[in-house]
N, C-alpha and C positions, 0 to 999 in steps of 0.2 A: 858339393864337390865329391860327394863319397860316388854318389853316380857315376861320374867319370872316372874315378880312379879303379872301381867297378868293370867301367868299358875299357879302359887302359889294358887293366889284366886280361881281360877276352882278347883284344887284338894279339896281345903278347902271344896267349895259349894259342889263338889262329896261327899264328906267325911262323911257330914253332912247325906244325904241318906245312908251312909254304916252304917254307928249309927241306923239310926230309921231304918235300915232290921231286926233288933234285933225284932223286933215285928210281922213280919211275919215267920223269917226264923229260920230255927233248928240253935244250937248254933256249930257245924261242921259246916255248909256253913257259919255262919260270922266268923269265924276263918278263912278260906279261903280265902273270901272277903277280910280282911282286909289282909293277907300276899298280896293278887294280887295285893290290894292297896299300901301298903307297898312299893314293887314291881316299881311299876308304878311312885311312889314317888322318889326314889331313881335313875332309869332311868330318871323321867323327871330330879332334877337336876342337872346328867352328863351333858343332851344335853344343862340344861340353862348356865352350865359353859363351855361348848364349843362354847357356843355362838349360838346356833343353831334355827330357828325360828318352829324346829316341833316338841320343845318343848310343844308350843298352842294344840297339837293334843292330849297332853295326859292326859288332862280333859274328853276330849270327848271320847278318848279311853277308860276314867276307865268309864267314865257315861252309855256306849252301854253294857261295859262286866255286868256293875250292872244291868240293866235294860234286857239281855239276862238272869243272870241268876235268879233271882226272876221273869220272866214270865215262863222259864220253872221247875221251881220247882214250881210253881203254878198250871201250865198245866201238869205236867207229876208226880209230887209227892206229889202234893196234899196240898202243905203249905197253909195258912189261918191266919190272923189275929186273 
């Protein structure tokens, strides 16, 4: 159980960055964001009730997709603070 409460606090800290994309991002990409968060929330925990340890993975899986897509809607669409 520690593992998951572990990956609990990773989504948490993720989360925290999906909140303040509100300040760069049109309000379509954080509605997305947050369903993919959502998402990602709800798979991680299946696998922490399965007992599973790549539960750990799915902080850092929501952290890459956040960080992919606010660099390229930054580079390709032009979003800005």
């Amino acid at each position: 159980m520690a593992v998951a409460g572990v990956a609990a606090l990773g989504m948490l800290f993720v989360g925290f960055f999906y909140v303040a994309s509100g300040l760069v991002a049109p309000a379509w990409a954080i509605v997305a964001l947050w369903i993919v968060w959502l998402a990602l929330a709800w798979y991680g925990f299946r696998l922490a009730r399965a007992g599973s340890y790549l539960v750990l993975g799915i902080p850092v899986l929501a952290g890459a997709i956040w960080f992919l897509v606010l660099t390229v809607g930054e580079q390709a669409l032009g979003w800005q603070a």
